[in-house]
Structures are given as C-alpha cells and as structure tokens.
C-alpha positions in Angstrom: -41.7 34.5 49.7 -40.7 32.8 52.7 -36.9 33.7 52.2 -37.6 37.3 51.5 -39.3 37.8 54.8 -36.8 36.4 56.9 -34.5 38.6 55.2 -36.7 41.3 56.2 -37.0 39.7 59.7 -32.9 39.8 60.3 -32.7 43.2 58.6 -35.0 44.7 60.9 -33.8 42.6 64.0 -37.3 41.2 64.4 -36.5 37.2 64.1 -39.1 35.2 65.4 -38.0 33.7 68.6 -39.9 30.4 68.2 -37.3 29.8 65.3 -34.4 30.8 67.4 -32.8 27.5 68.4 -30.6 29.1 71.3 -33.7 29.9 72.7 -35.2 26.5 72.9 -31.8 25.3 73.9 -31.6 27.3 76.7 -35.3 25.8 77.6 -34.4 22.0 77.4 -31.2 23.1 79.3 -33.0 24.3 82.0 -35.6 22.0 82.2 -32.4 19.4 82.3 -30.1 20.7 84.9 -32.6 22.5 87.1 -32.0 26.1 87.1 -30.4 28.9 85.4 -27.2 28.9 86.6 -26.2 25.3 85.8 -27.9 25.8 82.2 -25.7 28.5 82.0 -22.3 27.2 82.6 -23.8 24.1 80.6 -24.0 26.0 77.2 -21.1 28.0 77.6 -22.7 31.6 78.4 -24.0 33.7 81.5 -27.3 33.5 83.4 -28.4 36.5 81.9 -28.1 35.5 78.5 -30.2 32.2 79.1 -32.4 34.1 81.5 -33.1 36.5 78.5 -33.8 33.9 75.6 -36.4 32.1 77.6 -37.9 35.4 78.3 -37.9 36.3 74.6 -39.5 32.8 73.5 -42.3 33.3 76.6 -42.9 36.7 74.8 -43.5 34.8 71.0 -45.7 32.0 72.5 -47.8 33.9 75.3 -46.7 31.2 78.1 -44.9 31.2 81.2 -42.4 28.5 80.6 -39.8 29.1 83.9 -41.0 31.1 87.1 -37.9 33.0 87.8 -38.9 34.8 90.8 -38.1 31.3 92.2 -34.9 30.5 93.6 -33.7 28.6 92.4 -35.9 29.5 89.1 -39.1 26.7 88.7 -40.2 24.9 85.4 -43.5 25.6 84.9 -45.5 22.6 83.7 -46.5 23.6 80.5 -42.6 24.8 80.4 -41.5 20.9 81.0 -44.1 19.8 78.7 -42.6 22.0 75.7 -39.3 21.3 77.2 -39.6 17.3 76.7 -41.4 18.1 73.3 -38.3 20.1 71.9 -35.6 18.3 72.9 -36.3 15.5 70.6 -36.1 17.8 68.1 -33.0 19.8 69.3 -31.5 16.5 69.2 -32.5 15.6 65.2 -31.0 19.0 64.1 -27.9 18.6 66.3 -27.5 14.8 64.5 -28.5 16.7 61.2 -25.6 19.1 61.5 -23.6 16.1 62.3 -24.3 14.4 59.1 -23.3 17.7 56.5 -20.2 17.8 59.4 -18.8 14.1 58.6 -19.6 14.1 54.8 -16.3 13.3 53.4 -17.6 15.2 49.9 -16.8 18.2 52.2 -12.9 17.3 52.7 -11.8 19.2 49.4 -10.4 22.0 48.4 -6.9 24.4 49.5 -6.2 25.3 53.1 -3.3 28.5 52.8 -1.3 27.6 55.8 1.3 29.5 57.6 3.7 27.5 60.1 6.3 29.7 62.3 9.8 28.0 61.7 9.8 27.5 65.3 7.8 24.9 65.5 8.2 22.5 63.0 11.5 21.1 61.4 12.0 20.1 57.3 9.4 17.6 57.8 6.8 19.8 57.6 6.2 18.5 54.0 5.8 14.8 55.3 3.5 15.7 57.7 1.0 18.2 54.9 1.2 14.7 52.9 0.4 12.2 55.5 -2.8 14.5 56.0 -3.1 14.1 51.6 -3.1 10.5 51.9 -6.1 10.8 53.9 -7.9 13.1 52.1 -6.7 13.5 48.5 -8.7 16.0 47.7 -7.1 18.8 49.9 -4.2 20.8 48.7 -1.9 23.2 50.6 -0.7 26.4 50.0 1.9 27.9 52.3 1.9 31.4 52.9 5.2 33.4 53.7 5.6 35.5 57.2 1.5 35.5 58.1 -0.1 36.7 61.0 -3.7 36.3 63.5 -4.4 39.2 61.5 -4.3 37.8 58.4 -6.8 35.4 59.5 -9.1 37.6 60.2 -9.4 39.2 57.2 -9.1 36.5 54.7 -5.3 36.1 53.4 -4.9 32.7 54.9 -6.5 30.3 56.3 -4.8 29.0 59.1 -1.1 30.1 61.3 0.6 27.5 63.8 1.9 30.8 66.1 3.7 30.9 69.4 1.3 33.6 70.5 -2.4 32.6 72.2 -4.6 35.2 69.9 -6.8 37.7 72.3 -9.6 38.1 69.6 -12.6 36.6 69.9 -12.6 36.3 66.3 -10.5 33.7 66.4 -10.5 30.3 67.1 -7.4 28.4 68.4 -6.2 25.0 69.7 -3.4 24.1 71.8 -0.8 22.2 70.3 1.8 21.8 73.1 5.0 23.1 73.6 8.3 23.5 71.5 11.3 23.0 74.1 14.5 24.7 73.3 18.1 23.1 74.3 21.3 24.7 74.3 23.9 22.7 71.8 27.4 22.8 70.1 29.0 20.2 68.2 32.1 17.6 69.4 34.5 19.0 67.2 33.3 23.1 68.8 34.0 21.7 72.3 37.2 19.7 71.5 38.4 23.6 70.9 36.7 25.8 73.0 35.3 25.1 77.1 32.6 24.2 77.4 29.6 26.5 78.5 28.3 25.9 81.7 26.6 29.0 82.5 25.2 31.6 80.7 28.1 33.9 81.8 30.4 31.8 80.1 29.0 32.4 76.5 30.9 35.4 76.4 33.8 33.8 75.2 31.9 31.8 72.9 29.9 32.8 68.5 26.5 32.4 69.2 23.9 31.5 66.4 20.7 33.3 67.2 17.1 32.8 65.9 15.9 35.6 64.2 12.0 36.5 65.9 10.4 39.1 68.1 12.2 38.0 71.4 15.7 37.3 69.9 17.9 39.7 70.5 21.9 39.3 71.3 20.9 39.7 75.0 18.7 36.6 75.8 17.1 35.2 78.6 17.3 32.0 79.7 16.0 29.9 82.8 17.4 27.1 85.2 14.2 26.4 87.4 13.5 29.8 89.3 16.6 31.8 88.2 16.7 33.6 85.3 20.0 35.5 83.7 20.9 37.5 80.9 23.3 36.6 78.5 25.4 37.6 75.8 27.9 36.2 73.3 31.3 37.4 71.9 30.0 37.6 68.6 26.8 36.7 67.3 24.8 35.7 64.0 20.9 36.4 63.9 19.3 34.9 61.1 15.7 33.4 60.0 17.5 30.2 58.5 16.9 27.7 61.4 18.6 24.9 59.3 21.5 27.6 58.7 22.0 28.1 62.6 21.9 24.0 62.7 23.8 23.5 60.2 26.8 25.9 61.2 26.7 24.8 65.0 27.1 21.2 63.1 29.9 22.7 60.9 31.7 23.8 64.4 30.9 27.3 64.2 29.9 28.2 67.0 26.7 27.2 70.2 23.6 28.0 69.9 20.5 28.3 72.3 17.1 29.1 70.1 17.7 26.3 68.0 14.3 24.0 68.6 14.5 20.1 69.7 12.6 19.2 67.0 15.4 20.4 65.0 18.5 18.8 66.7 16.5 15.8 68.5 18.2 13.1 66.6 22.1 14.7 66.7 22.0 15.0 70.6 21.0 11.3 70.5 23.3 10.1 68.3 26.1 12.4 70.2 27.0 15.1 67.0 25.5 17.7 69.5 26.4 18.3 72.9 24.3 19.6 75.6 25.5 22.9 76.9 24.6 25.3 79.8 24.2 23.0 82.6 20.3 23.1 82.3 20.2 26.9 81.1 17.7 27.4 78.7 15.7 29.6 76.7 11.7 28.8 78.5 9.6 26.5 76.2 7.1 27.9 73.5 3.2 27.3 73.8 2.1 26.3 70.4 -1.4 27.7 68.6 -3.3 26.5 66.2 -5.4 29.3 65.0 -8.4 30.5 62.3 -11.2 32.3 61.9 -14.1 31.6 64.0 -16.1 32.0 60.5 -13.7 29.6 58.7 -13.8 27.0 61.8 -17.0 25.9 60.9 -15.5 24.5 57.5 -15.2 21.1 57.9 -11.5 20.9 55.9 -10.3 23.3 58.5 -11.7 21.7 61.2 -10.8 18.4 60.8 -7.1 19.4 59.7 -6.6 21.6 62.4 -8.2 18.4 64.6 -5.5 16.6 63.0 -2.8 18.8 63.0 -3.1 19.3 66.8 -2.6 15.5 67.5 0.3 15.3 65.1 2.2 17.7 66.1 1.9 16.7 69.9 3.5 13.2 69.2 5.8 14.9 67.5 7.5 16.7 70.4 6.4 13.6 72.5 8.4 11.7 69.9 11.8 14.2 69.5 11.6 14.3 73.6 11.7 10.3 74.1 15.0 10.7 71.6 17.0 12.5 73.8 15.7 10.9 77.1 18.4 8.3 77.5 21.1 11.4 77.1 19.2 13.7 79.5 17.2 11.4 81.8 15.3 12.9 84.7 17.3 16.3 83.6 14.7 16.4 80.5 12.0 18.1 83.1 14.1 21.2 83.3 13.4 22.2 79.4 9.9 21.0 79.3 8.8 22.5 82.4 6.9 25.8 81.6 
C-alpha cells in the first residue's frame, strides 16, 4: 500500500514535502551558513530555489521555519530546533548512500567505451587492463565512431571527446590536454630542408589527421600569431599509427600527430622537431556520460580513475621530451 500511493503522489505531482530531502537540506543549510544566499551557492543552486523548498516544507508542517522578510532572512526558533534535529539525520542518509556507493559487489559488469584516437596511443589496452586488475569483475566493450549523443540515449556508456558537451544531460570530467608537435624523421630531413615556418611546408607531403578540424589548410599557433598553411601534397587518413608510421618511414612531416603518440621517438632522436614552435593549439580532453548513468558506481569510479590516468599520462609523455625541448615545451602546452 505504501508504494502504490507514492506512485500515486509522483504521478499527480503531490509528493509530500516532509519526505523531500532537498527540502530539509536546504533547512540545515540555512540554519548553517546564515542566510539564503550562502545556502544557495552552498548546495549548488539559486536563492529562489532554496527560498522555495523551505516554503513548501513550512506549507506541510504548519510552521514558520525562516522569516524571510528579514534581511538577511532569520531562523526562526522552532526553525533551528528542527534544523539541529534533521541534520543528524541528513547526515546518516548521506553516510547510508555512501555505504551502497563503496560496496565493491557493485564494481561489475561492462562499461561500452568510446576513446577518440586523439587522445590515447596503442596503449589504450594496457591502460582498460590495469583498471581489470583492480576490479576483475568489469569488462569493456569498445564502441566504433560514438558520439555525446549516443550517450544520451543509451548506445554507450561512456566517450573520452575533445568537445566539452553543452547538455545538461551529461556529465563530464576534465581530463587535461592532448599537445600536438610538429615532427619528421632524420632520414626526411637529411633530404629535404627543414620546415621552419608554416610557409615552408609547401615544399614539403604532409600526413594529416582525419577529424572535424583537419582539413589540408590548417591552423597553427606560435604564441599570439596564428597562420594558415598548406602542403604540396597531402595524405588525410584516420590511421594515426599510419601517419606515424610513414613520417617514421621518411615519407613525409606531419603536424596532427599527438605526443602521446611520438613522445618516446623525439626523445630518442628518430623524430625531429619541426616548425620552430608552430603548432596546431592543444586539445581539452572530456570524460563524459549520462548524468543517469553517473550515478552507477562502475562508471563512476572508472571514469574517477580514468581521469587521473590519463593526466599522468600526458604528464608522463611531456617529461620525455623535456630534455629535447626545455623551457620551449611551454609553447605546445600553453592553451
């Protein structure tokens, strides 16, 4: 019985504000910071919203619990009495969730997980099974060309994107920035000059990244000047191992191949540095899901993970190149 009338209650937008915990939240807020506005920016929301579920639990229990007419708006007593009688129990439900949260029976199951080849080299498999050996009971499945939108309605679970999703919908965390150096191999310059300026690369094959923003007129940067470029010929393909391995090969420069990707040959000296400190700007990195599917504690906890990973990552493939670049290093990481 009890079920089917809070069924009823939600269906017919009647809930009972004594059992709306937002409502007592905003009470113990107020009562705790001393006045609306503060409460406010303390959970996260406007005035008006907290002003409005205080109001609506007043209305349920017949009291006056904040004088609003007040500025800055007053506790009543009886409000701080019910205040300090709540909070204890705001607190037990907030350690409650916290329990279900951490329960590792929770970390299993398969996370569908789309990574732009952008922003992660080959040892993106490495990485999915370092995350295994902590919890052997989650299993990957990765998706092929997925989008934000895709989140949203259900075809995977989570994308590691270049774009900062607008939806509300969606919930994203920061995972740094993929930085972007101009290369070509020892043997390439032993035949050709050497690139200096963007101008230049019209005597010179370029290798280009197929996305959104690569076209065979790019853009690159050196501090505040920007310039457009373009190559004598030009090969655009998806295959960022195929660009690294052909620039490796000799083939031909390339500018839109990641540092993750060619970290370790510009250290060892099997790339060069081209370009003069031209580059193509560096890439904020997303994390992103559903706000529905956030609250899954696999997704959560992995994209937790995932976030710190991947930031010592770059922090990792930029301290390999710092003895060849030096103080130089700022101009690519600089956004």
């Amino acid at each position: 019985m009890l079920t089917s009338k809070i069924v009823i209650f939600f269906k017919e937008g009647l809930v009972d504000q004594r059992f709306n915990l937002l409502a007592w939240k905003a009470l113990c807020a107020v009562e705790n910071t001393g006045s609306i506005t503060e409460a406010a920016a303390e959970l996260r929301t406007d005035p008006s919203t907290v002003s409005r579920l205080i109001a609506h639990l007043e209305a349920a229990l017949g009291q006056t619990l904040v004088r609003r007419t007040e500025r800055p708006a007053m506790m009543t007593q009886i409000g701080r009495e019910i205040a300090k009688k709540a909070e204890p129990v705001l607190n037990a439900h907030a350690a409650f969730l916290a329990r279900i949260a951490n329960d590792t029976g929770t970390m299993a199951g398969t996370i569908r997980l789309y990574v732009d080849p952008n922003i992660i080299d080959d040892s993106l498999m490495s990485i999915l099974t370092d995350f295994q050996t902590l919890y052997p009971m989650v299993n990957f499945r990765i998706t092929a060309n997925s989008t934000m939108a895709d989140c949203l309605v259900g075809a995977v679970d989570v994308v590691v994107v270049s774009q900062k999703p607008q939806n509300k919908a969606l919930y994203c965390l920061t995972q740094g920035c993929c930085v972007f150096i101009p290369v070509a191999s020892e043997s390439y310059l032993k035949k050709h000059p050497k690139p200096m300026k963007p101008e230049d690369l019209i005597k010179h094959t370029g290798f280009i990244y197929d996305q959104s923003n690569a076209e065979q007129s790019l853009s690159l940067q050196c501090q505040a000047l920007v310039s457009k470029v373009r190559y004598k010929n030009s090969v655009v393909t998806s295959d960022l191992l195929a660009i690294k391995k052909a620039v490796l090969n000799g083939q031909g420069v390339t500018t839109t191949l990641p540092l993750s990707y060619c970290a370790k040959e510009i250290a060892t000296g099997q790339l060069q540095v081209i370009l003069d400190g031209w580059h193509q700007p560096p890439m904020s990195v997303y994390c992103v899901c559903s706000s529905a599917l956030w609250h899954t504690r696999r997704i959560r906890v992995f994209i937790q993970w995932w976030s710190n990973r991947l930031i010592a990552e770059y922090e990792s493939t930029e301290t390999l190149v710092q003895s060849i670049l030096g103080n130089r290093l700022a101009l690519y990481t600089e956004t």
